[in-house]
Steps between C-alpha positions, in 0.01 A plus 500: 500500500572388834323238578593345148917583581489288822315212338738503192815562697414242776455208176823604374700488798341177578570324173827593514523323834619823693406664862440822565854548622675374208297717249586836726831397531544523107359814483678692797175508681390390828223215502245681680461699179478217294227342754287849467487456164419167508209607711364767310623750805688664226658497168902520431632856341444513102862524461554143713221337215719442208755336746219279637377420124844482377574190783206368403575492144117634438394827397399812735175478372498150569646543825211700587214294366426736163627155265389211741198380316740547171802282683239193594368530100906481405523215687262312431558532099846371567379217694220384272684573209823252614294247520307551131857547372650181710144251407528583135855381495664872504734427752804701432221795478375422836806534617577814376163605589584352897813714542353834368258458737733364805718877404213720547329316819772334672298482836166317357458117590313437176724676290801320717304187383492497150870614495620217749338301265624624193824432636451153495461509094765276310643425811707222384626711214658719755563345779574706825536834287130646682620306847594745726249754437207171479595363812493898693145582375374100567653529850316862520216405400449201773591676758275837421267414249147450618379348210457126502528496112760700461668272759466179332602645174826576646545153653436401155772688344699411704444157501606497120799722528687488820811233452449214657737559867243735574159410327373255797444837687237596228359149498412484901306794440257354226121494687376168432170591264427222262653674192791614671649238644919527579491156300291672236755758526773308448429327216433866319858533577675267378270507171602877438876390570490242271602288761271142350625254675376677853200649335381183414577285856254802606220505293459091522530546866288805502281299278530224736397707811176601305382184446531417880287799593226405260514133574418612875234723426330197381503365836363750717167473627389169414202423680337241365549171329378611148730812545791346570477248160462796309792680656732201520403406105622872423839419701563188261400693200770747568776247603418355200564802269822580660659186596578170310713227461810516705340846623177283638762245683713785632151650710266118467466580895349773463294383209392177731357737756272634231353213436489331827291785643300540173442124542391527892223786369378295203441194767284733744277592188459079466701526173689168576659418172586809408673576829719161449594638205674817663597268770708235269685819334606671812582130648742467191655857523543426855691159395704723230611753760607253797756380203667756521793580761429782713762739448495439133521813294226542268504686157241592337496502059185645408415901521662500869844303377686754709356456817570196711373362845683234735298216618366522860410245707109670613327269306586161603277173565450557821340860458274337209380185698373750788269670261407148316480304792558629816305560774319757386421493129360773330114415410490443181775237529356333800132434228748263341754377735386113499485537100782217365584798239598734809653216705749439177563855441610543886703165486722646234570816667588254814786319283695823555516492809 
């Protein structure tokens, strides 16, 4: 009975955030006693263990490890059974379920868990009527809780409940895993508000943000000639499928780059025509973005209409006649540098100047 006392008493305490001190000064004790029982040295007076359990809000039989194996069953039902209840669209049940469970074991982080996230149920239905106590147990449960899940759920909660003078507190704490992005976050948001307009400058520039990721993954580790045809092919494929019209103009820098490197890897493999090919489009993209002013504000009005980007001056003739004929060419331009096709294509980029 000991030994299973101190262990049970020391988790309580400890869950409940206390010291030794604090717990004897509630019971009229001093906290040497409470640190002998703790130790298994001794065992508090049979009259002092309903006033233990009775803090505790647990049992005496709990208290003294008769029900533990019967507590950790309990719990675990209730957990396991929110979630059946909250995937098979029983959500008022979960709830229910959540805050039965959050009344018998107030001081356990996965029961905490499923109740701070019941909370967060119909949320703009009721807004700020859970607030106070949502906030408490979220703030709790970063500062004590141990469990990374548990943690992130409450950032989570939070993130679509707290009112917007305080929510960028919840937001700096979002860990930056793929899935779980702030920006990922944010656009949950403003969906479960019902607040479009932002939901959808998110997603396209969520959206947006995605597609830069993937279009760089095509560029790593390029090695060889061959390698970087296929890879830069991919790159155009994707523009392609995302971007057109007024969208292609808005990025055609970008979209010359493509083909001016896939056309520099097609002339190292000796595949001269088709590498003029890639070189005449990215010469013309080239020519379409020097028209424009830098400065100039530019819109898309295809899938990313709500995202816009103002015209730098990076890619200018200057920084595109070093790579087609400066002093040091790549390779597979130098092969056909004293080809009248190349000579032409350069000329025009020179008219910009």
């Amino acid at each position: 009975m000991k030994i299973t006392l101190s262990e049970n008493l020391r988790k309580l305490r400890r869950d409940r955030d206390m010291t030794q001190e604090e717990l004897a000064g509630f019971l009229g004790i001093s906290y040497q006693a409470v640190s002998k029982w703790e130790r298994g040295d001794g065992y508090p007076d049979i009259t002092m263990l309903p006033v233990l359990a009775n803090f505790f809000g647990i049992t005496v039989d709990t208290l003294i490890g008769n029900d533990i194996i019967s507590r950790e069953e309990h719990i675990r039902f209730y957990c396991s059974e929110y979630e059946r209840l909250r995937l098979s669209g029983h959500g008022d049940e979960a709830v229910t379920l959540a805050a039965q469970a959050y009344r018998e074991y107030p001081y356990d982080w996965d029961v905490i868990d499923i109740y701070c996230r019941s909370l967060t149920r119909g949320y703009s239905v009721h807004p700020g009527e859970k607030m106070p106590e949502l906030r408490t147990i979220c703030r709790r449960i970063m500062e004590k809780c141990p469990t990374e899940t548990v943690r992130m759920h409450a950032v989570y909660s939070m993130i679509f409940a707290e009112d917007d003078e305080n929510v960028e507190e919840w937001f700096a704490r979002v860990p930056g895993t793929y899935d779980f992005t702030e920006w990922e976050r944010r656009e949950d948001r403003y969906y479960d508000r019902g607040q479009m307009e932002k939901f959808e400058q998110q997603k396209q520039e969520n959206m947006l943000t995605l597609y830069q990721y993937l279009d760089q993954k095509f560029e790593m580790n390029l090695t060889t000639p061959e390698q970087k045809i296929s890879a830069y092919r991919h790159r155009i494929a994707l523009f392609d499928a995302l971007f057109t019209g007024k969208n292609a103009r808005n990025r055609s820098s970008r979209y010359a780059s493509f083909h001016q490197n896939l056309a520099e890897a097609l002339f190292r493999c000796g595949k001269t025509d088709e590498g003029f090919d890639a070189l005449e489009t990215a010469v013309a993209c080239y020519e379409e973005w020097f028209a424009i002013p830098v400065g100039t504000e530019l819109t898309d009005n295809g899938i990313f209409d709500r995202c816009s980007i103002k015209k730098r001056g990076r890619t200018n003739p200057e920084s595109v006649l070093r790579t087609l004929a400066g002093d040091r060419i790549p390779a597979g331009f130098a092969a056909v540098a004293e080809d009248n096709r190349y000579r032409d294509l350069v000329e025009r980029i020179r008219k910009y100047l």
